[in-house]
C-alpha positions as CSV (number, residue, x, y, z in Angstrom):
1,X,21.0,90.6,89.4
2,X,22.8,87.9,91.7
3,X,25.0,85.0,89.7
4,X,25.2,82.5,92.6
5,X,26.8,78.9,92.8
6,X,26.4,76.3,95.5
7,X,26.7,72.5,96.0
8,X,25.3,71.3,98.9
9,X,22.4,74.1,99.0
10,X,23.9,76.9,101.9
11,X,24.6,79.2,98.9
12,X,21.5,78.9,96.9
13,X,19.5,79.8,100.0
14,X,21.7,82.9,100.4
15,X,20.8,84.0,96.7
16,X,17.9,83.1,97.2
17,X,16.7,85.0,100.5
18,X,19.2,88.3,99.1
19,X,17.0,87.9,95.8
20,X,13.4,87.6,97.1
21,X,14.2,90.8,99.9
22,X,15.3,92.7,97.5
23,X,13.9,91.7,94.3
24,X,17.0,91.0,92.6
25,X,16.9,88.3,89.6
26,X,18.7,85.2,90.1
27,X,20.8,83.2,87.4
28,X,22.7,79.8,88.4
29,X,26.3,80.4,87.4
30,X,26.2,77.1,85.4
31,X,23.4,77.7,83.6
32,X,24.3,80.9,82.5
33,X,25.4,81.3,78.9
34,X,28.6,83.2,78.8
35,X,29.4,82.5,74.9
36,X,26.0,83.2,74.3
37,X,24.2,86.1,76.4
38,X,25.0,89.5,77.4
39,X,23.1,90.2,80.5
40,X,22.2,94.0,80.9
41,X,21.3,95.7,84.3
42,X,18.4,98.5,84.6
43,X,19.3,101.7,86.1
44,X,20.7,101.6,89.5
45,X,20.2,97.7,89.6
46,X,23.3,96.1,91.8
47,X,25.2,93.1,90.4
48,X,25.8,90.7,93.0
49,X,27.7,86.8,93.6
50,X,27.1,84.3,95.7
51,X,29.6,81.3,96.1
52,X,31.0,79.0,98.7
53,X,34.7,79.5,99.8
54,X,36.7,77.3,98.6
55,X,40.2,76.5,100.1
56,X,40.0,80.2,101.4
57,X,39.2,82.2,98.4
58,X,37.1,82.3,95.2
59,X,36.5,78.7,93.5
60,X,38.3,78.8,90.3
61,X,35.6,78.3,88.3
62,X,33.8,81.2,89.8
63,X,37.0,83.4,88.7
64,X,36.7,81.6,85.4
65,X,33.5,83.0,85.2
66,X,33.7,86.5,86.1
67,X,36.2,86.7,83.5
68,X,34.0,85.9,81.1
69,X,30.8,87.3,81.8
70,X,29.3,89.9,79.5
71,X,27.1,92.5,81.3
72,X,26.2,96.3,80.9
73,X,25.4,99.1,83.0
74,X,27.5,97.8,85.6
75,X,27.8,100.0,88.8
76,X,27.3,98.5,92.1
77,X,28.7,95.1,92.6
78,X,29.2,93.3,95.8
79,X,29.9,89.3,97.1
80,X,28.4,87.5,99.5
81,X,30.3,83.9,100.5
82,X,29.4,81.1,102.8
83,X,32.1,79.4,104.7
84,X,32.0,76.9,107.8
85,X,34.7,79.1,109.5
86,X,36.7,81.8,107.8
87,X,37.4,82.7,104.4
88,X,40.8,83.8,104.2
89,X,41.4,86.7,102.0
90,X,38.5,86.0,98.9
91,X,37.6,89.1,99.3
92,X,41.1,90.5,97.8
93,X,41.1,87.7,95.5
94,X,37.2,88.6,94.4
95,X,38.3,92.7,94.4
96,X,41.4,91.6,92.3
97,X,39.0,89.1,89.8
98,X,36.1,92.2,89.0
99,X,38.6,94.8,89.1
100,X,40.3,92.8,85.9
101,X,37.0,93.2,84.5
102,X,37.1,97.3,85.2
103,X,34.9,97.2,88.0
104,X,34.9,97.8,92.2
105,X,33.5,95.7,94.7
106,X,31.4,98.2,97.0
107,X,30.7,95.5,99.7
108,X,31.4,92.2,100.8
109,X,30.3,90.1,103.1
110,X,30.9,86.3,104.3
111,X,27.6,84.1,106.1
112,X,29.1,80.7,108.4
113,X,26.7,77.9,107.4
114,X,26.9,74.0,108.5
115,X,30.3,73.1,107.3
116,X,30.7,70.8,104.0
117,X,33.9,69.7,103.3
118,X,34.7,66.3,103.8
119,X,37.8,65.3,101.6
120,X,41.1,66.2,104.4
121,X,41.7,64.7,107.9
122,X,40.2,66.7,110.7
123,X,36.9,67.9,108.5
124,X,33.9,66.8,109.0
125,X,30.0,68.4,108.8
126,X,29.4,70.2,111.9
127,X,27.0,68.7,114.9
128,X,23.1,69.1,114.5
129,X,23.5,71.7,117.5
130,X,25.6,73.2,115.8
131,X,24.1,73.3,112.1
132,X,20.5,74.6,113.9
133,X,23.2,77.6,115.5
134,X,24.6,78.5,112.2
135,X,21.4,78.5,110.5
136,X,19.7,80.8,113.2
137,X,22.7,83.2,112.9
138,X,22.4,83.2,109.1
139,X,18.9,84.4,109.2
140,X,20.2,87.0,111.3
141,X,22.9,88.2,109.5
142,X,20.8,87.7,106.0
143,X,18.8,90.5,107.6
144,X,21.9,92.6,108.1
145,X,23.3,92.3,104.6
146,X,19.8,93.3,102.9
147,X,19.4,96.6,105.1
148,X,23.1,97.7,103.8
149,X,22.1,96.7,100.2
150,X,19.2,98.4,100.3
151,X,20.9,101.4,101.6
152,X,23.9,100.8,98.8
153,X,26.3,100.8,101.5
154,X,30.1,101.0,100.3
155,X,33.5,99.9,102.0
156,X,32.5,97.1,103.5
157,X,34.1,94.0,104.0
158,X,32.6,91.9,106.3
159,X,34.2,88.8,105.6
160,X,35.6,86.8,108.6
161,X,39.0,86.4,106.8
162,X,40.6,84.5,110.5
163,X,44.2,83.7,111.6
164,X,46.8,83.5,109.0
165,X,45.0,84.5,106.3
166,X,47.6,85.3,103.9
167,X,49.2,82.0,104.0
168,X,45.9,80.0,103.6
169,X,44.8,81.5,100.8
170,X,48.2,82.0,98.8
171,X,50.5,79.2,100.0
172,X,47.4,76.7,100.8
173,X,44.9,77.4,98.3
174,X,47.3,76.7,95.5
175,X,47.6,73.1,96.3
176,X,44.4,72.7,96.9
177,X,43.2,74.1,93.2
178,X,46.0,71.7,91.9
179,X,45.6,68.9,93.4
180,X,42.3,68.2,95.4
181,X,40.1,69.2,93.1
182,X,40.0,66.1,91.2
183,X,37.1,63.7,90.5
184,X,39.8,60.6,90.3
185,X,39.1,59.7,94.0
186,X,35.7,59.6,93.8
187,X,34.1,55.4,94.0
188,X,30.7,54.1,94.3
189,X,30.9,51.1,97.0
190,X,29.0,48.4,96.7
191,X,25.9,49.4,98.9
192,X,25.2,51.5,95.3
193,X,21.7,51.0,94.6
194,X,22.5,52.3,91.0
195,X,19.3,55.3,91.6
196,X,21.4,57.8,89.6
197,X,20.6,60.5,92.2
198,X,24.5,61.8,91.9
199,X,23.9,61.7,88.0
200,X,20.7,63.9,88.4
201,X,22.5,66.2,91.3
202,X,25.3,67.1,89.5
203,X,25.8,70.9,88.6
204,X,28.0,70.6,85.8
205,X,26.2,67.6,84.2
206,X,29.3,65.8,85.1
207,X,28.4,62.2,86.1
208,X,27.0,59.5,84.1
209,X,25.6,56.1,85.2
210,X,27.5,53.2,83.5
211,X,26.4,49.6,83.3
212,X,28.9,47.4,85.9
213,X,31.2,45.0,83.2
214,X,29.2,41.6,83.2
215,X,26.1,42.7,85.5
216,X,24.4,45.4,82.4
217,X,21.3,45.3,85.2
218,X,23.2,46.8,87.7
219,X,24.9,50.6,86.8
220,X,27.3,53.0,89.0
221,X,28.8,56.4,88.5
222,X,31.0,57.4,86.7
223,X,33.0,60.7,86.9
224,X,34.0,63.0,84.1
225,X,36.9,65.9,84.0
226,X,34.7,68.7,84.4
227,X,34.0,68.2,88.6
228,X,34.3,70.9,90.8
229,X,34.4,69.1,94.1
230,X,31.1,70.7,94.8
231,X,30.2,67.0,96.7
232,X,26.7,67.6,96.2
233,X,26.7,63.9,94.6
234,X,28.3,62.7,97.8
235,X,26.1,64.7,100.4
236,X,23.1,63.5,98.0
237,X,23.3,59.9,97.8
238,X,20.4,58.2,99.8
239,X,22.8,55.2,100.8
240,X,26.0,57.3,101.4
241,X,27.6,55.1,99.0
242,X,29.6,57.5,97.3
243,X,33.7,58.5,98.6
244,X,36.1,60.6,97.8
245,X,39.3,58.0,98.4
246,X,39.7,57.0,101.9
247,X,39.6,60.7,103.4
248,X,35.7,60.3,103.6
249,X,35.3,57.1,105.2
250,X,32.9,57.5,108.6
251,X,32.0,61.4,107.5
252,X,28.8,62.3,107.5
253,X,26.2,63.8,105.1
254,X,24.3,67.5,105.0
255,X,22.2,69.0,102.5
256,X,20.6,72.5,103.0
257,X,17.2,72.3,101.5
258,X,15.9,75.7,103.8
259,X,13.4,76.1,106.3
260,X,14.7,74.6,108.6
């Protein structure tokens, strides 16, 4: 069984190829009923997540999760996350979330994909050159990850942590959680078509499409408390209308629909 979250797509087609080669079940981490389900393995099946790095460790929400999650017959578990460049040390932070749980992460493993993040000076989504490299690697290491699940392979941790990882994820990552991971930048400018694409996009049901005061014909979106900077709304919107303050003036758009 693989719980997997993603935003702008690079995620979901991670689960998504680790569950078709391997015939693994797939659940969508926020559509999955904590409160409500226990989920219970078969003999010998593996329990793996998916999720995007964020700010050089395990979203938040993801952590929220795994505390949460009711599941049985839990033996192997393992992560896979997708980064544009390193991921810091979410492995330890992963090994330290199941292991409050009672369990060990076996393997681990990080996959670059087209970068994402727009919201801080000096990001930006990568080149097309670049995105087609990334994606041709990913196949390629998609390939390697399946052969050492299928062959239940332990100790690994294959996860590109880079230079200074410490600091990044323990002095940097803090901030970040606290402070930019806020929905109050986001704005709707006026090239808006009022489509409610970002409404429709959103993973966490988060936005809702609000008649402009004095024009009811025309609506824009509005943002609720429960974002999690995923920026699939922003990467989605057909007239790049949508911005996160000032930091995402002139950045550009991608969305990872596969195939490519």
């Amino acid at each position: 069984m693989i719980f997997y979250f993603s935003g702008v797509g690079n995620s979901r087609w991670v689960a998504e190829q680790l569950a078709r080669q391997l015939g693994e079940r797939l659940v969508f981490i926020p559509e999955a009923r904590v409160s409500e389900t226990t989920y219970e393995l078969s003999e010998d099946e593996r329990l793996g997540f998916v999720f995007p790095t964020y700010a050089w460790g395990v979203p938040s929400f993801v952590e929220v999760f795994i505390r949460h999650l009711q599941v049985k017959n839990v033996g192997y578990v393992y992560m896979v996350t997708t980064c544009g460049d390193d991921t810091g040390q979410t492995y330890e932070i992963f090994c330290h979330a199941v292991g409050q749980r009672g369990w060990r992460c076996a393997a681990a493993w990080a996959v670059q994909m087209p970068e994402s993040y727009i919201c801080l000076p000096g990001f930006d989504v990568d080149s097309s050159e670049k995105e087609r490299r990334k994606h041709d690697q990913a196949r390629e290491r998609i390939t390697y990850i399946v052969a050492a699940l299928q062959a239940r392979a332990t100790g690994i941790a294959d996860t590109l942590p880079g230079r200074l990882a410490w600091v990044k994820s323990h002095l940097v990552r803090p901030f970040f959680n606290r402070f930019l991971i806020s929905p109050r930048p986001f704005k709707a400018t006026d090239a808006c078509i009022g489509c409610g694409r970002c409404e429709q996009v959103c993973p966490y049901h988060n936005i809702k499409m609000s008649s402009v005061q004095g024009q009811a014909s025309q609506k824009r979106p509005e943002w609720g408390s429960d974002c999690v900077l995923c920026l699939r709304c922003y990467h989605s919107c057909p007239e790049h209308a949508l911005h996160w303050g000032k930091m995402t003036k002139n950045k550009g758009q991608y969305l990872y629909h596969g195939g490519q």
